[in-house]
N, C-alpha and C positions, 0 to 999 in steps of 0.2 A: 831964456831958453825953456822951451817948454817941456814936459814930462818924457815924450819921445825922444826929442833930440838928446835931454840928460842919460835916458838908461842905453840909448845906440852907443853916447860915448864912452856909457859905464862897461857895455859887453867890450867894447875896444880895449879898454883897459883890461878887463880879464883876462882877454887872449892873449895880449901881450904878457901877460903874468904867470899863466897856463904853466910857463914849464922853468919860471922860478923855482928858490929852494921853497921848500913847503912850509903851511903855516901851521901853528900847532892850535888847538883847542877851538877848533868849527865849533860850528851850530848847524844842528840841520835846515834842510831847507824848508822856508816855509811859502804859504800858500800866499805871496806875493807880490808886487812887481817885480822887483828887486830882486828876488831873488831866482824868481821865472827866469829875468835877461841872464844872470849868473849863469844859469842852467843851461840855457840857449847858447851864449859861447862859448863856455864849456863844452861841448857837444860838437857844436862847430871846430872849435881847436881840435880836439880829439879827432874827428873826422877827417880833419884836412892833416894832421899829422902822420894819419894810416893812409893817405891817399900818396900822402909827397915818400913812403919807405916800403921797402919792398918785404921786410918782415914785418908781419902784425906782431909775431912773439916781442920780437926787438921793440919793439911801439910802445906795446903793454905794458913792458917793465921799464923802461924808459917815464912813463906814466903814472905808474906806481912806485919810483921812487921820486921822483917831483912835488909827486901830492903824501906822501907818505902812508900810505896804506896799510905798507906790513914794516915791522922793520930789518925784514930782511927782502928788500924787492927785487926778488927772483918769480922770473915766473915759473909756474909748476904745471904739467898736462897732464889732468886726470883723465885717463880712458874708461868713455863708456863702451862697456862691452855689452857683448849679447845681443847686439843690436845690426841689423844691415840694413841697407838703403841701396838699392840697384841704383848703377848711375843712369839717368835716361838716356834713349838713343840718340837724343838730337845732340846732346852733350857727347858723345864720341866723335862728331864733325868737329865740336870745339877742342879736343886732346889730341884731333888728326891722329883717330884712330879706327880700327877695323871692326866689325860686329864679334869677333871671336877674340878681338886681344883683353888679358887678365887686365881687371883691374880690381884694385883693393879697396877696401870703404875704412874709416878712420872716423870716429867721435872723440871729442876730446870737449873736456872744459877746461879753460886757461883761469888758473886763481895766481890771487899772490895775497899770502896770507892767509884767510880767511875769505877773504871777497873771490865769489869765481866772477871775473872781468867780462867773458865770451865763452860760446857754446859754438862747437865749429864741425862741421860737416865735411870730410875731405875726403874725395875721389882721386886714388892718383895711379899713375903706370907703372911698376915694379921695374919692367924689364929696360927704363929711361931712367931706374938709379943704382947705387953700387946696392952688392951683396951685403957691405957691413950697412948701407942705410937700411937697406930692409930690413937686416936683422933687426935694428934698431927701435926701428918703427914695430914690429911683430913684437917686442917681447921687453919693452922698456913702454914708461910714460912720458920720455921725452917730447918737448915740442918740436911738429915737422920741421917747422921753422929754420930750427936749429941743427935738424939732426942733416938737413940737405943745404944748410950752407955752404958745402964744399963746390957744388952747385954754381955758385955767383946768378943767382936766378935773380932774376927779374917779375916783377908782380902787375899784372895788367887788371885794372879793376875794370868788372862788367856794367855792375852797377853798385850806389850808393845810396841808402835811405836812409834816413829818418824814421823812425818808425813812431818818435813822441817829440809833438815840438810841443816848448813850453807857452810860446804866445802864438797866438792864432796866425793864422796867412797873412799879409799883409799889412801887418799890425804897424809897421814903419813909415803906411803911408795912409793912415786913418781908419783902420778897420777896428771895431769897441776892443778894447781889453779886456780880457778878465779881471771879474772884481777882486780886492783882498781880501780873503779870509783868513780866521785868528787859527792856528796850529798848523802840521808841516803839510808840504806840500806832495799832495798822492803821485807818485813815479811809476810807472808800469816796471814791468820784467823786463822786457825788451823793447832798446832802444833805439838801436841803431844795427844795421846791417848790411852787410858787405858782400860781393860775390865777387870772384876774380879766379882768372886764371895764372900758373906761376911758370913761368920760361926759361930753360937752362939757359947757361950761357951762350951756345952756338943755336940759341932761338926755338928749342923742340920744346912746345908746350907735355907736361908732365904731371900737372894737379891742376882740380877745378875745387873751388872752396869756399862754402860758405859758411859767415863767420856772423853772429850774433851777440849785440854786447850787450850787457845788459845796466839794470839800473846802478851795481856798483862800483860801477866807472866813474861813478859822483858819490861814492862813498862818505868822502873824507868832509863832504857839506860845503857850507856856504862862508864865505868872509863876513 
């Protein structure tokens, strides 16, 4: 079996292991093969985990107690404030909405523990939720997530990136690998990113959302 075929089977095995009980005393990851393909399905798992659930909150802490990150895996929403973001106008054909209907901007970073997991950007319609979710939303750090589960919404995603793949394009079907190098392996800030829009139950879209994860979604290291 050569080097390719060994680490394709070794990412298979991660994935499948992704949401095992969690292992204790990692190593960070370092700068190679082995530990790149780690990376890579890991990432992949995480990915395809927020693609198949309609709450990223629910995802996160599902995520963060798998891998053990805090030990208490709850997610937490810090709100950034002071900050606004008009939503664009093409994006009110996406809420099927009017030039004049409110809408409200939301910053939040999702931690759990220490690690903030995603940095999330949400646009949403007030007057398409209740009275106590807005309050909620105005004057708590809860996650939207949570606080509009009454909801039974639904989550359509727009798009899905990658924003850091650890082997190159094509690498499964001959393209060079990166060499190994001795200490850990450099992670950007942001990983992976998401954009979706989220659907009541009786179908009226109500939030556009983008959601940004970052490197400490691979906190807990490498096996």
């Amino acid at each position: 079996m050569d080097s390719r075929a060994f680490f394709a089977a070794g990412s298979l095995a991660v994935m499948a292991a992704a949401s095992s009980a969690p292992v204790a005393a990692r190593d960070a990851f370092t700068d190679d093969l082995a530990s790149r393909t780690q990376a890579l399905a890991l990432l992949q798992t995480l990915n395809a985990d927020l693609l198949s659930h309609p709450s990223a909150t629910l995802t996160l802490e599902r995520w963060c107690g798998d891998h053990a990150l805090a030990g208490d895996a709850t997610i937490v929403a810090h709100r950034v404030k002071g900050q606004d973001k008009p939503l664009p106008a093409a994006d009110r054909q996406t809420l099927g909405i009017g030039p004049d209907e409110p809408v409200r901007y939301r910053r939040v970073q999702l931690t759990c523990g220490e690690h903030v997991l995603s940095e999330a950007d949400n646009w949403y319609v007030p007057s398409r939720l209740t009275p106590e979710m807005n309050q909620a939303l105005d004057t708590t750090d809860q996650p939207f997530g949570k606080v509009v589960q009454p909801l039974h919404f639904r989550r359509q995603t727009i798009s899905a990136d990658l924003l850091w793949t650890p082997l190159p394009k094509g690498w499964e079907m001959g393209a060079p690998l990166p060499a190994n190098h001795a200490g850990p392996l450099s992670i950007p800030h942001d990983v992976l990113r998401h954009r979706a829009v989220l659907y009541t139950g009786t179908n009226q879209p109500f939030s556009l959302v983008v959601e940004t994860y970052t490197a400490e979604v691979l906190a807990f290291g490498k096996r």
